[in-house]
C-alpha distance (Angstrom), angle and dihedral (degrees) to the residues before:
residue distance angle dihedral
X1 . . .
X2 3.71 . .
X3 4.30 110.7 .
X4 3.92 113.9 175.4
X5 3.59 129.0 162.6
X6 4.09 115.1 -126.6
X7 4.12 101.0 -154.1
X8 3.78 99.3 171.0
X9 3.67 102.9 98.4
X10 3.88 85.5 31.0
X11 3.93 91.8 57.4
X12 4.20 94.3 37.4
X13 3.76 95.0 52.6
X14 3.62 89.0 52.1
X15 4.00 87.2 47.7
X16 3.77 100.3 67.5
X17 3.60 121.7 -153.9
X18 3.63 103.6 -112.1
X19 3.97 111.0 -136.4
X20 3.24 97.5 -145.6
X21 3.81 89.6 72.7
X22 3.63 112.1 100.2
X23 3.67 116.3 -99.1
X24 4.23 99.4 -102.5
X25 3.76 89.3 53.4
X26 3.97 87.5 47.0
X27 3.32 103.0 50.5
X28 3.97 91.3 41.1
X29 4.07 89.3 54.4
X30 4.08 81.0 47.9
X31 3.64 93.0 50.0
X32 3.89 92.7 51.2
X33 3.93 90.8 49.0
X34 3.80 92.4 53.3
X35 4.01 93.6 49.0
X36 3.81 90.7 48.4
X37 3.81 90.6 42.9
X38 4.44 83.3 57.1
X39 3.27 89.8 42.7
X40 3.57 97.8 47.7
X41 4.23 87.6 47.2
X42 3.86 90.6 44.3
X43 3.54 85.5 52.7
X44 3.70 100.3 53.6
X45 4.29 84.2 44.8
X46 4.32 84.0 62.6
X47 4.06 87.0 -107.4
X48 3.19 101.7 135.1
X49 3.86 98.6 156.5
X50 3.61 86.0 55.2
X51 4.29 89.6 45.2
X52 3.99 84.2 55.2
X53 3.73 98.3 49.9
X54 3.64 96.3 46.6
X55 4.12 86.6 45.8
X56 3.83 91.9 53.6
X57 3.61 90.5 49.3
X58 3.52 88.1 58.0
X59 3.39 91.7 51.4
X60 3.08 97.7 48.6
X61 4.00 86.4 69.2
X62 3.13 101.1 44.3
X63 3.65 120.7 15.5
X64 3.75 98.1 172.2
X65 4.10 84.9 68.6
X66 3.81 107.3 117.4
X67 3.90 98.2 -161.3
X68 3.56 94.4 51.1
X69 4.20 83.2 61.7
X70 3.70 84.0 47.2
X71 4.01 100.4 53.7
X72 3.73 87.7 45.0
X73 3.37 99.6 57.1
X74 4.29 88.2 48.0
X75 4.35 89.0 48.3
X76 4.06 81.8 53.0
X77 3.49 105.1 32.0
X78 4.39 110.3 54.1
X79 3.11 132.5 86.8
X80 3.58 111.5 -93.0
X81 3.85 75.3 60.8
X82 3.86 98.0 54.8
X83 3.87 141.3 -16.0
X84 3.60 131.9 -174.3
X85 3.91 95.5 -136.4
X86 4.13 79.0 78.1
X87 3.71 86.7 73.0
X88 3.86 145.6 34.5
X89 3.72 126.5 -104.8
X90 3.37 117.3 -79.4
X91 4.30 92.0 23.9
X92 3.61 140.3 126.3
X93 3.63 109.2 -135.1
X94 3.59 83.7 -127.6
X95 3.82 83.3 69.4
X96 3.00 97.4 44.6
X97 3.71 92.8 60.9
X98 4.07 101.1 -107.7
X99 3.66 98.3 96.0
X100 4.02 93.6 161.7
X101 3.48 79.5 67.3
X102 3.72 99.3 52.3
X103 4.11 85.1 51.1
X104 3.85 96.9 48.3
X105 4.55 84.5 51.5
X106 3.86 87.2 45.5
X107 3.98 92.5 46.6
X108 3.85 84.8 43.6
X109 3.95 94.0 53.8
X110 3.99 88.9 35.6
X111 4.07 99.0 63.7
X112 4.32 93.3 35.2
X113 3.89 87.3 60.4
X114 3.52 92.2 41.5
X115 3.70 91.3 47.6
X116 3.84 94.5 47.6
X117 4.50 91.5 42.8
X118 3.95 88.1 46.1
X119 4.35 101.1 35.4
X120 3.81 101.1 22.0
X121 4.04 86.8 175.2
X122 3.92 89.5 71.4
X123 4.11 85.7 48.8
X124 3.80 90.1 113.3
X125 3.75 96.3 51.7
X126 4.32 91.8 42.9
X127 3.70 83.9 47.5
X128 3.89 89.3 55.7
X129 3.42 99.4 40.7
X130 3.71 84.7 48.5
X131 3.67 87.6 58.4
X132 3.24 93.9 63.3
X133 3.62 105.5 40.6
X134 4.01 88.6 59.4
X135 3.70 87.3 42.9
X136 3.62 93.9 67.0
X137 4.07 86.2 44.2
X138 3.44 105.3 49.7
X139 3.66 134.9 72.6
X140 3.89 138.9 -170.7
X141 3.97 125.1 37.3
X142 3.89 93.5 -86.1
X143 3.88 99.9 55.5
X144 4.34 88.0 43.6
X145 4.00 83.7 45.5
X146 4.22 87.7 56.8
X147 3.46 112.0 15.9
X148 4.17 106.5 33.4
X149 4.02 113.6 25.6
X150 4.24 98.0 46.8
X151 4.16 80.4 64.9
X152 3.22 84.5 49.6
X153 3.29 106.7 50.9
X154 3.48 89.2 40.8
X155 3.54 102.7 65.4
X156 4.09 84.9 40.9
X157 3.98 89.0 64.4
X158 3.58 82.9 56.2
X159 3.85 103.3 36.8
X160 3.49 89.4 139.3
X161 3.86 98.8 75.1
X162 3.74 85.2 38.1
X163 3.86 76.9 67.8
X164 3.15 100.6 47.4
X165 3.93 104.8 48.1
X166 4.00 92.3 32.9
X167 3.78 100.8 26.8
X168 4.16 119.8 -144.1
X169 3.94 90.7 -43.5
X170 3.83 87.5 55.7
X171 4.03 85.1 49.4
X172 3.57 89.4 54.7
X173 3.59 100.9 45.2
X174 3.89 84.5 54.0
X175 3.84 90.6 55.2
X176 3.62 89.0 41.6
X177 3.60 104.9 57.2
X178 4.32 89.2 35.5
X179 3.99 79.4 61.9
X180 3.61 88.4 39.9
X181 3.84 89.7 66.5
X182 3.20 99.6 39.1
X183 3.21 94.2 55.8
X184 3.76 98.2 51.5
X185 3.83 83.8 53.2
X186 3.56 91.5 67.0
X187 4.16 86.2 -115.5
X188 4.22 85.5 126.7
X189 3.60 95.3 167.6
X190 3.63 97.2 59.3
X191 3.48 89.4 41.6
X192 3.94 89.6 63.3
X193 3.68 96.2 45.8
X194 3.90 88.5 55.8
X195 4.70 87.5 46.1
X196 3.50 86.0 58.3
X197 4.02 104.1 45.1
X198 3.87 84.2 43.3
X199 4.32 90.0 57.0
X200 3.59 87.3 33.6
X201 3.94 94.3 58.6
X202 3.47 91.9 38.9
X203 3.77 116.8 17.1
X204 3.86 98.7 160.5
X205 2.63 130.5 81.1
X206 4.23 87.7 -17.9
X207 3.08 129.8 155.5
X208 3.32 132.3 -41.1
X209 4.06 101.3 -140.8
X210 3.19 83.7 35.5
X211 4.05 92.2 70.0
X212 4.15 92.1 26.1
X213 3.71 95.7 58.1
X214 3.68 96.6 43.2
X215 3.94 92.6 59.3
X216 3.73 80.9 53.9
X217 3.56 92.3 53.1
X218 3.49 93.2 49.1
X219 3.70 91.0 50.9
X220 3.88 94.2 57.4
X221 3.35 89.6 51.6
X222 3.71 102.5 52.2
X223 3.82 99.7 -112.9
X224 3.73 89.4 131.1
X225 3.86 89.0 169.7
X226 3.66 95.6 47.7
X227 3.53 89.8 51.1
X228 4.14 97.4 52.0
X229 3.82 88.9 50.2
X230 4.08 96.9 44.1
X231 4.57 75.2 46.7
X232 3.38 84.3 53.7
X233 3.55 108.5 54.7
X234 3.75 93.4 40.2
X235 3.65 84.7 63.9
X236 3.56 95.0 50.3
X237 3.79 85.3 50.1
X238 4.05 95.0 47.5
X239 4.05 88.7 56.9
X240 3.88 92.5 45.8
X241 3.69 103.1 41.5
X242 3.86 106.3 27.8
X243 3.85 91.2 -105.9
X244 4.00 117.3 163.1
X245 4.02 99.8 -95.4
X246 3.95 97.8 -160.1
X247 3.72 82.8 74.4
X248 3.46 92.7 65.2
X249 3.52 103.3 33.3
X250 3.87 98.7 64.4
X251 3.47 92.7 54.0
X252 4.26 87.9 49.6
X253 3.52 93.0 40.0
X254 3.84 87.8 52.1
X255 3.76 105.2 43.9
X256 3.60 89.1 44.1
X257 3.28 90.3 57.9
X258 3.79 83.1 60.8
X259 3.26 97.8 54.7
X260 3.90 95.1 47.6
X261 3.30 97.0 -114.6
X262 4.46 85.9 135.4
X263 3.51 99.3 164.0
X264 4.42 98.0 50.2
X265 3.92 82.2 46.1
X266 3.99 85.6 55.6
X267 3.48 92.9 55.1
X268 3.99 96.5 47.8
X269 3.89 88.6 50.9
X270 3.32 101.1 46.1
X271 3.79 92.4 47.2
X272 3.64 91.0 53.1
X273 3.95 88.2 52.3
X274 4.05 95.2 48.8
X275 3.56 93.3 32.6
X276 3.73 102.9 44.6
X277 3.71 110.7 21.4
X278 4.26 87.4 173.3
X279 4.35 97.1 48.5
X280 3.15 109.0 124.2
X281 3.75 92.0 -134.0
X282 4.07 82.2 77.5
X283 3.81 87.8 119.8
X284 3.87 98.1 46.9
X285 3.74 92.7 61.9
X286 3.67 95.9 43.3
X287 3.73 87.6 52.4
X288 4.16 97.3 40.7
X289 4.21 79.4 39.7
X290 3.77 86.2 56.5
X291 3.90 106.7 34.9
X292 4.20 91.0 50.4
X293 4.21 82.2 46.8
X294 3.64 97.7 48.9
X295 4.16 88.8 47.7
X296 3.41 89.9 51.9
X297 3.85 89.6 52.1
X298 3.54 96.5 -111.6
X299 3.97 97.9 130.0
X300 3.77 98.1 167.5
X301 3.19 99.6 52.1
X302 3.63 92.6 49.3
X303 3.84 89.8 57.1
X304 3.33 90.6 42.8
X305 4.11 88.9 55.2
X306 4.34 86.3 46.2
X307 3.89 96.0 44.9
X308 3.97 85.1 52.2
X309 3.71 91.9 51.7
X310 4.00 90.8 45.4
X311 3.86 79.2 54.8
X312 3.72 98.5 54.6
X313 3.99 90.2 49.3
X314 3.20 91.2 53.6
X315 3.78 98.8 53.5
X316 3.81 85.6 44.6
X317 4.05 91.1 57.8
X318 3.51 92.3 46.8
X319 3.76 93.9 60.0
X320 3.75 107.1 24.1
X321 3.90 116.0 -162.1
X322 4.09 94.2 -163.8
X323 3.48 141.8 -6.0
X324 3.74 93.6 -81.8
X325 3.64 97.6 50.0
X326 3.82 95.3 88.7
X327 3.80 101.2 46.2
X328 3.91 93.9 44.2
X329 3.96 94.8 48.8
X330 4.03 91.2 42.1
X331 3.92 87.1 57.5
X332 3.94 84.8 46.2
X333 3.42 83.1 56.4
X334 3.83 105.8 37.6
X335 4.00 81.2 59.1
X336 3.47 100.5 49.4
X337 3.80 84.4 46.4
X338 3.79 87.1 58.7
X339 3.65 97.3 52.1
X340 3.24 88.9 48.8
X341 3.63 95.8 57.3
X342 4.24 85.0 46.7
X343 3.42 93.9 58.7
X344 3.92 103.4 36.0
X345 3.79 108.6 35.8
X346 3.51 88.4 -138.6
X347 4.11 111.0 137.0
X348 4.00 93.9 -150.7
X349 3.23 93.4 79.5
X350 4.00 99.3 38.2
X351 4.31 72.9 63.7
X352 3.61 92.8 48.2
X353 3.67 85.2 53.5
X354 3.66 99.7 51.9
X355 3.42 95.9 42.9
X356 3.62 99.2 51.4
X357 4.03 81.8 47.6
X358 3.87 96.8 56.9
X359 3.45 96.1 45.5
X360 3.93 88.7 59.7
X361 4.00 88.6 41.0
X362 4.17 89.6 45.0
X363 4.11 95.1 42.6
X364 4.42 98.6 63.4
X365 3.61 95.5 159.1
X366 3.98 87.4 62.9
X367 3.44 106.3 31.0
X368 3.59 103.7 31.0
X369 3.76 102.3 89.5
X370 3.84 141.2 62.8
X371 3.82 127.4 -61.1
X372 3.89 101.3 -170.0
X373 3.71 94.8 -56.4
X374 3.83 104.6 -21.9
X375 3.71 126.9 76.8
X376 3.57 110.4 -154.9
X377 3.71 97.2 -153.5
X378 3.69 92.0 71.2
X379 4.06 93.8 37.9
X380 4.10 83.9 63.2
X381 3.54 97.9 49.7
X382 3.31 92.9 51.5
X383 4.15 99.2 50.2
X384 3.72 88.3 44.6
X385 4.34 89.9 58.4
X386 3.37 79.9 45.8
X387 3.53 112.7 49.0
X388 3.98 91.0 32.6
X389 4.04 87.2 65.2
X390 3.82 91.4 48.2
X391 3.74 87.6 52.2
X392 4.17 80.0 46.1
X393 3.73 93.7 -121.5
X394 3.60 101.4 131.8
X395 3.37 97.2 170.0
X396 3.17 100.0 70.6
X397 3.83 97.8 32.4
X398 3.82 85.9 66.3
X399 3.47 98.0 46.3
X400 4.13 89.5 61.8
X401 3.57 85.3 41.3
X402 3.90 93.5 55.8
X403 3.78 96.3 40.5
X404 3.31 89.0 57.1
X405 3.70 98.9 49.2
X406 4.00 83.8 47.3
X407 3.82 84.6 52.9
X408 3.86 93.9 54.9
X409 3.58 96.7 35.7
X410 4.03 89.4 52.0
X411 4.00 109.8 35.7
X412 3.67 115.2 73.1
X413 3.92 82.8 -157.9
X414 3.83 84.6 70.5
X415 3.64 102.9 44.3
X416 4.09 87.4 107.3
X417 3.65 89.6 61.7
X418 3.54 98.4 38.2
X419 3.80 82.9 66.4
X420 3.31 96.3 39.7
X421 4.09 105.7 41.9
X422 4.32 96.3 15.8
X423 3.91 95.8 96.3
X424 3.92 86.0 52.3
X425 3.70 98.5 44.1
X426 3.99 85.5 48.8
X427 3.85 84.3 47.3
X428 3.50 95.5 56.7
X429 3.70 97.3 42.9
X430 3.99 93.2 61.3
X431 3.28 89.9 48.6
X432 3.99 98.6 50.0
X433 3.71 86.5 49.8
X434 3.93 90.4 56.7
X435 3.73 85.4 49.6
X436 4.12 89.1 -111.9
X437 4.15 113.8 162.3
X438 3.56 107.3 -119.0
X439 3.74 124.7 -140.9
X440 3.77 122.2 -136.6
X441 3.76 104.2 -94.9
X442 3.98 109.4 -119.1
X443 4.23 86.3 -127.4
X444 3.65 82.4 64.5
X445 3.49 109.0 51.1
X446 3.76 115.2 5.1
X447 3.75 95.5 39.8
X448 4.00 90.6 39.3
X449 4.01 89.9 138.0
């Protein structure tokens, strides 16, 4: 979710026009303030080609105006503009076959250096915005490591000028986005130290991924409470300031759910179902509809809540939005598939499962990158050692488990997950070789966001 911090009518109002200036070079300075004001507006509407043409117009009068670089780079550089799920790892978009996209990151990178080599006292804000702009280009640890966190931490050195162009809401935006990274490098501690000094700075309203991502966070670390009250106030938030509640609900529905509170988490995921038939937390509700149903002893309905998950991956495959659209919705499915299996007996859909597993295992170049903050490459291995020694085929249980510890012990774009998941790989490995069953780990199937 894209968050960037428009400062040009912020910064102009501040500037006053002096009236002692001579009316041409007041009405030019008023001119420029009333195209960055529409482009500012057209901005916030999601028209960004309309943002850029009102930008270059201002521009155009005064070239020598640093915020009009700034705004510029923002129309270009967001990510209704660009994302890197459009592409592969290791792509240009260009490559990829999106090369308006490609243009609009260029364009993005183009008028941030310019502002920074022309205006070095709004480095620490370029070097932010920056930041972001390669966040939302770059994959894998080792391009986030070079090309994303040293703008970061950058403009963190100098937080106070972050301050005092983008005020506290530019702080936490900052703090946001470093935690952002992090977190998509598998580094999840850090990432929650930089959720909370991003609410803490700016509690209210805040922002919104701000709150989302740190219930997450919570979550994979196993502060279940912490994550139902961080839920919580997001919701709170959502109803007061218009926020998108499905991204708070999943994360409630799911830590409730933890905290066997079953019938509040069927309330969360069947509002995000009725409510927001496109989420993409679709398949958590089906599968937190159909675990608290099958407990209950309601088996058909919880098949009837899996079979209408394994309908919405299908329709997702068969009219991909990205690149990641088919390997996230196929381990939806592979899950669902599972369950399925669990509660029925019936071997078909253990098959299902395992197919839909191997293809994500046998297809790296799709699947072997980040998705938010899971990487479904690792997920797979990790259900397939576990399933295999359910099935009591050891064998080949330990030989996913071993690849994958080969995977994180040789990949430098894994070495946040190595940290984070290596103890539990090495776990399960001992215990496959003392021919122990191996229950699906929750990270893997209950916190499969």
């Amino acid at each position: 979710m894209k968050k960037y911090i428009a400062v040009g009518v912020i910064l102009l109002i501040v500037c006053a026009i002096s009236g002692a200036y001579a009316y041409d070079t007041w009405n030019k300075e008023r001119l420029v303030y009333d195209y960055i004001q529409k482009g500012v507006k057209a901005m916030d509407n999601g028209d960004y080609d309309k943002a850029v043409e009102y930008f270059k117009k201002a521009m155009e009068i005064d070239p020598n105006n640093p915020i009009v670089y700034y705004d510029l780079a923002l129309a270009y550089g967001n990510e209704d503009q660009f994302h890197r799920y459009y592409k592969l790892p290791g792509q240009t978009f260009t490559q990829a076959g999106h090369p308006e996209m490609q243009e609009k990151y260029e364009k993005a990178v183009k008028y941030l250096k310019e502002l920074e080599e022309k205006f070095p006292e709004y480095k620490a804000i370029a070097e932010q915005a920056l930041g972001d702009v390669n966040f939302l280009y770059y994959c894998g640890y080792v391009n986030r490591e070079k090309f994303v966190l040293p703008h970061y931490l950058y403009a963190l050195k100098h937080v106070n000028e972050v301050e005092k162009f983008l005020g506290k809401e530019g702080v936490s935006a900052l703090y946001t986005n470093l935690a952002r990274t992090y977190l998509a490098m598998a580094e999840v501690e850090k990432a929650e130290e930089y959720y909370k000094k991003a609410i803490d700075v700016y509690p209210d309203p805040g922002i919104d991924t701000a709150y989302e991502h740190l219930a997450w966070v919570e979550l994979e670390l196993g502060k279940v409470d912490s994550a139902y009250k961080v839920s919580q106030q997001y919701l709170e938030h959502a109803k007061k300031y218009g926020w998108d509640s499905d991204l708070g609900l999943a994360p409630a529905m799911i830590s409730a759910y933890l905290l066997g509170k079953k019938d509040e988490a069927i309330q969360y995921a069947k509002a995000i179902i009725e409510r927001f038939p496109e989420s993409a937390y679709l398949g958590e509700a089906y599968r937190i509809l159909a675990m608290v149903s099958y407990e209950k002893g309601d088996k058909d309905k919880a098949v009837k809540y899996l079979m209408d998950d394994i309908k919405s991956c299908n329709e997702a495959m068969k009219n991909p939005e990205d690149a990641v659209t088919v390997p996230t919705s196929m381990y939806e499915r592979a899950l669902a598939y599972y369950m399925l299996y669990k509660y029925t007996s019936n071997t078909d859909y253990l098959n299902k499962s395992l197919s839909d597993l191997k293809w994500i295992v046998e297809h790296p170049k799709q699947t072997k990158r980040e998705v938010a903050h899971r990487n479904y490459y690792i997920l797979a291995h990790l259900s397939l050692a576990s399933i295999y020694s359910q099935m009591g085929d050891f064998d080949s249980a330990l030989k996913y488990a071993e690849n994958l510890r080969k995977d994180l012990n040789g990949d430098p774009n894994l070495k946040g997950w190595k940290e984070f998941i290596g103890g539990l790989v090495d776990d399960m490995i001992e215990k496959l070789k003392n021919k122990q069953e191996i229950e699906m780990p929750k990270v893997v199937w209950i916190l499969s966001h």
